[in-house]
C-alpha positions, -999 to 999 in steps of 0.1 A, spaced: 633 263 766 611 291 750 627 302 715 625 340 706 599 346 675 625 365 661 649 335 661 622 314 647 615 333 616 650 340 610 653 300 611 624 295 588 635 323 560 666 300 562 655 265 554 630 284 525 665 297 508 689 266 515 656 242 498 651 267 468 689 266 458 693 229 462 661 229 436 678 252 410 709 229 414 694 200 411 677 211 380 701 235 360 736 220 369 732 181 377 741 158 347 730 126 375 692 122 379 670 111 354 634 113 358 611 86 356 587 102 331 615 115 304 644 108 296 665 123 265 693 104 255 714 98 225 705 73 200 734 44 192 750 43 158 753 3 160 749 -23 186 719 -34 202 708 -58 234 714 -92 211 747 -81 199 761 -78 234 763 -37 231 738 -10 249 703 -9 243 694 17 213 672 47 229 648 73 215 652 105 207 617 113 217 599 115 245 586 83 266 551 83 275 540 50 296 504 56 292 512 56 253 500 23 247 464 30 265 460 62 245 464 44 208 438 14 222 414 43 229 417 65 200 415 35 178 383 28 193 367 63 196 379 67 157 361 32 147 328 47 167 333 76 152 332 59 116 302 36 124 283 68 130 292 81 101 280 50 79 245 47 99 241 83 92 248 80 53 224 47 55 195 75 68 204 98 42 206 79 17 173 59 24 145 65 1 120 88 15 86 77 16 63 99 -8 28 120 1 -4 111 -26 -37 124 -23 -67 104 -35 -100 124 -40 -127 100 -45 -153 117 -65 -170 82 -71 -183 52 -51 -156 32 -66 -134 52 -47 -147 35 -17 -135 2 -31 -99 13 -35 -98 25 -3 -114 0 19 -113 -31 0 -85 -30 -19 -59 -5 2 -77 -17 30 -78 18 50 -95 34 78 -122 65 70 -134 88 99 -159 89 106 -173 58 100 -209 68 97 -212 58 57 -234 90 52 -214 118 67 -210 147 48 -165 147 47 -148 115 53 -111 111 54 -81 85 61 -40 81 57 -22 50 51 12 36 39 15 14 12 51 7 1 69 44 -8 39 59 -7 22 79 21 -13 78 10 -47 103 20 -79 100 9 -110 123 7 -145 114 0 -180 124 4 -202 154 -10 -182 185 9 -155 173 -8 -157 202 -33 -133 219 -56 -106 243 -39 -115 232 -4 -96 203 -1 -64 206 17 -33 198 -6 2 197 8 14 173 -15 19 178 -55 7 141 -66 -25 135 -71 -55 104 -76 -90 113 -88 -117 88 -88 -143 95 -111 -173 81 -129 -178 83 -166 -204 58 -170 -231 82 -184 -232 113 -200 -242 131 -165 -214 118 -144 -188 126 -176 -203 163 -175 -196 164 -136 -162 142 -139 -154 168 -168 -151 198 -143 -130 180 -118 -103 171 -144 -103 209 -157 -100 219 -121 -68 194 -115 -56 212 -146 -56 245 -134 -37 231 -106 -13 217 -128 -8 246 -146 1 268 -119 28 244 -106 7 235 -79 2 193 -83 30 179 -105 15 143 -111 -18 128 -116 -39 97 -122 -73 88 -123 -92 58 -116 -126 55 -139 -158 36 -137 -158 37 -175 -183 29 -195 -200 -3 -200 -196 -1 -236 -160 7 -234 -170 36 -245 -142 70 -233 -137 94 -258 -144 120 -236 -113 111 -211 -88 107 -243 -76 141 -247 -67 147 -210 -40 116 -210 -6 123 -215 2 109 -242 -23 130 -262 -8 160 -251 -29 164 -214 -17 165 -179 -32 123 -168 -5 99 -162 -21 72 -158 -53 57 -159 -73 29 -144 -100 18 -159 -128 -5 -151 -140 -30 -176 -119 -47 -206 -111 -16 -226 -86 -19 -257 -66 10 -244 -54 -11 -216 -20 -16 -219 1 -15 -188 21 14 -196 -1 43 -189 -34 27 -191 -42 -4 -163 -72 -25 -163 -90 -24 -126 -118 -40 -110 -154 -30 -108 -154 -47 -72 -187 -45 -49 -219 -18 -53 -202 3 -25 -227 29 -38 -253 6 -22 -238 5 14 -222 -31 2 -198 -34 33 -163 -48 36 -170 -86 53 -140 -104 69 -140 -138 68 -146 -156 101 -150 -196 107 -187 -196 107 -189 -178 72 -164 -207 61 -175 -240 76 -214 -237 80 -241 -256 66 -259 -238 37 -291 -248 27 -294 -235 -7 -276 -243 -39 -280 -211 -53 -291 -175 -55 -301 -149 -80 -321 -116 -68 -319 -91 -96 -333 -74 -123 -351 -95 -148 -351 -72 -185 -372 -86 -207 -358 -102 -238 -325 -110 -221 -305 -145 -204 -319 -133 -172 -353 -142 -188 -337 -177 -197 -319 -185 -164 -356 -177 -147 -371 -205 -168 -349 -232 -166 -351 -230 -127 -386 -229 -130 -395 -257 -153 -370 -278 -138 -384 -272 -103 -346 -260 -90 -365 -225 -80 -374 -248 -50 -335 -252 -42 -327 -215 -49 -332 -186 -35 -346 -161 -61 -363 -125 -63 -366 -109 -94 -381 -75 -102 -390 -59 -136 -372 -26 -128 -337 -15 -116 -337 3 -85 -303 24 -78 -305 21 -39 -308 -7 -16 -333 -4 13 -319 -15 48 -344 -45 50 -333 -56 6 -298 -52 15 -298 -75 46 -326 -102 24 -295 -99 -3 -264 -108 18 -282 -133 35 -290 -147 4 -252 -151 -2 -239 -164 25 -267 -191 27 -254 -203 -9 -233 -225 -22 -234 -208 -56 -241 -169 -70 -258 -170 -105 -244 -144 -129 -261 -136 -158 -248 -106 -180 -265 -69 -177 -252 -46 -197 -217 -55 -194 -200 -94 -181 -185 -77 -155 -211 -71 -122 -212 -60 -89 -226 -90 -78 -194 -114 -89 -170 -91 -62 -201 -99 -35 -207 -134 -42 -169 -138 -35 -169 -121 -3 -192 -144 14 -175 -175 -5 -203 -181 -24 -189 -193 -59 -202 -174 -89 -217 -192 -121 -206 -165 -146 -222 -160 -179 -192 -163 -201 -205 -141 -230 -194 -108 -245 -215 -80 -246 -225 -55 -271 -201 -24 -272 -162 -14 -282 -145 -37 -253 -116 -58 -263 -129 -88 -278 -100 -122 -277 -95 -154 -259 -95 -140 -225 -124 -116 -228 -145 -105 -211 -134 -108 -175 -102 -110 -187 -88 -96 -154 -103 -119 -135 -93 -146 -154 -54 -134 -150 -53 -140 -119 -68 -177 -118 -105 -168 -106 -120 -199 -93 -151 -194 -107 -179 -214 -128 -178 -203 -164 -212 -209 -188 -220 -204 -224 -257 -207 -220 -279 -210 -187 -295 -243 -204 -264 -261 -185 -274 -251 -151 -294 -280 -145 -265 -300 -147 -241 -276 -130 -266 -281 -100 -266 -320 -105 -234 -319 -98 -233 -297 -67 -259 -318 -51 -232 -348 -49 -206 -327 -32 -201 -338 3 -196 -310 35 -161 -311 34 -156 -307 -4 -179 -276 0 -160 -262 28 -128 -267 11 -141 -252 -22 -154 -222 0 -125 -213 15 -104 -216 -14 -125 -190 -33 -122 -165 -2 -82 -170 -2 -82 -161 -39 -100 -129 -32 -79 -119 -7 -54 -127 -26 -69 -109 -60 -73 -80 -35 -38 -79 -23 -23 -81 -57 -42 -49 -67 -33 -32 -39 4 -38 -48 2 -30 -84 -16 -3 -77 8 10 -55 41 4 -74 27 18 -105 20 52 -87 55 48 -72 68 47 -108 49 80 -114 60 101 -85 93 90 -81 104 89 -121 110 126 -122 137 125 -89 
């Protein structure tokens, strides 16, 4: 049986009304359903479950999901906290701090390579601008070298400062001289805030010239580094440091490998030098002569100095070293010589002559090469080159093994001696740049 539309909506309009008035009942006039999600009710004055009377009830609302929602709050809150401690660790860690090194002397070379052991680009040893970063420690360290390394064309983006310089004669203090008044006007207008220098000092100990730019005679220097055993040094502002190898004559960093270590060498000893006349270089020549050890040495001596090494001299002189047992010593102009720093990097133990020279260096117990001798320097000390003969006697009775041994002791220790620099060096221009913050 067809129905009518009309009937139809009429019958639909119908249910719509009867349904929305049963809502409104349900919701504003019945006192009997309670919904699952909420309920209000009154709160007991006394009795509970164990005492036999009605449960006690809320006055709030019941959330069933409330247990879920205080096990994840808890947890975002503890994540929350964690973040906030590993970002107060980052803050609060000590930032690393920039220092520029200008080497204005081939002992800067030493510093750098040997000692701070960093790279330079480009390699090429005669290039015109060389440069390198490292980190040591705190510190965030650059260096410049070579001859276009000029005044005011160095970049500087940092306000701490190194200067290598030479002040070993009156030509190199003239040029050393302008540098230092150039830093000044840089300190002056605010633009570096801390420097040190590292000198070649004289041989003499001689460094008047220097004094009136430290600190604590009313100048702008910090501290100083000074090679040779100067009575200034004092570990406070002034530091005793190492003359190391003739970098100045393309003397190159050598690592240590097993052949340098365990081969056969077939000479006791070594001395190619400068002979002056009237000096213990004249004396160690004749006692290897008249006692026929010239034969078991390998010598070269020459009447004059000569400031460079050709490619052919410098090879003849590390060969020299590294088929030696021992390195013969004998003073110049000061104890302290390049050729102490070399013998040790081929493992070929010095024979040093254990004499002070003349001059205003610290004089005591531990002088000269009182550096050295600090830090346990496994060398052979002599008063007089009369008691080589019997130095060599006693190196012909050492076995293979015992002169291995010996060897690679000595190359530990200047590792080591290297090392140790490299860290006091670093802490004590730490101390500089980060006293002030």
């Amino acid at each position: 049986m067809k129905i009518p539309k009309r009937k139809l909506f009429l019958l639909v309009i119908f249910a719509y009304v009867a349904f929305s008035l049963y809502a409104a009942y349900s919701v504003f006039f019945s006192t009997k359903v309670i919904s699952r999600v909420h309920r209000v009710v009154k709160k007991e004055s006394s009795g509970g479950v164990r005492d036999g009377g009605v449960a006690p009830f809320l006055t709030d609302e019941w959330n069933p999901w409330e247990d879920e929602q205080v096990v994840y709050n808890s947890a975002l809150n503890k994540r929350r906290e964690s973040f906030k401690q590993h970002m107060s660790r980052i803050n609060n860690k000590p930032k690393n701090h920039k220092v520029q090194i200008w080497g204005k002397a081939a002992i800067g070379l030493y510093l750098w390579e040997h000692i701070l052991e960093g790279p330079l680009n480009p390699t090429e040893k005669v290039a015109q601008w060389r440069e390198g970063e490292l980190q040591s420690g705190k510190i965030d360290f650059s260096f410049y070298t070579g001859p276009a390394v000029v005044q005011g064309h160095v970049p500087l983006n940092m306000n701490s400062l190194v200067v290598v310089l030479n002040g070993r004669e009156q030509q190199k203090i003239s040029y050393s001289t302008r540098w230092l008044e150039h830093v000044q006007t840089m300190v002056q207008s605010n633009t570096v805030s801390h420097v040190a220098v590292v000198l070649l000092g004289s041989e003499q100990c001689n460094n008047n010239w220097i004094s009136p730019y430290l600190k604590r005679n009313g100048g702008f220097v910090e501290l100083l580094f000074l090679v040779y055993d100067s009575p200034w040094v004092n570990d406070k502002d002034v530091f005793q440091w190492p003359l190391g190898v003739a970098t100045y004559r393309q003397f190159p960093m050598i690592r240590p490998n097993p052949q340098l270590i365990t081969s056969t060498r077939p000479y006791l000893c070594n001395f190619l030098g400068t002979v002056y006349k009237n000096s213990s270089r004249e004396t160690l020549m004749q006692v290897l002569q008249q006692s026929g050890l010239d034969k078991e040495c390998i010598t070269a001596a020459r009447e004059k100095w000569l400031p460079q090494e050709t490619a052919d001299t410098l090879k003849r002189y590390q060969t020299a070293l590294a088929q030696s047992e021992l390195t013969l010593c004998p003073v110049g102009i000061n104890t302290e010589c390049y050729r102490i720093y070399e013998a040790c990097s081929y493992g070929s133990v010095p024979v040093v002559e254990d004499v002070m020279t003349p001059g205003t260096c610290a004089t005591g117990p531990s002088s000269p090469l009182r550096l050295l001798k600090a830090a346990g320097a496994p060398f052979i000390f002599i008063n007089d080159w009369k008691e080589l003969p019997a130095i060599l006697e006693r190196e012909r009775g050492l076995n293979q093994e015992q002169r291995v041994d010996r060897r690679r002791r000595l190359l530990e220790w200047y590792a080591s001696f290297r090392q140790q620099m490299k860290e006091r060096f670093t802490e004590v221009i730490e101390e500089m740049v980060f006293k002030s913050g």
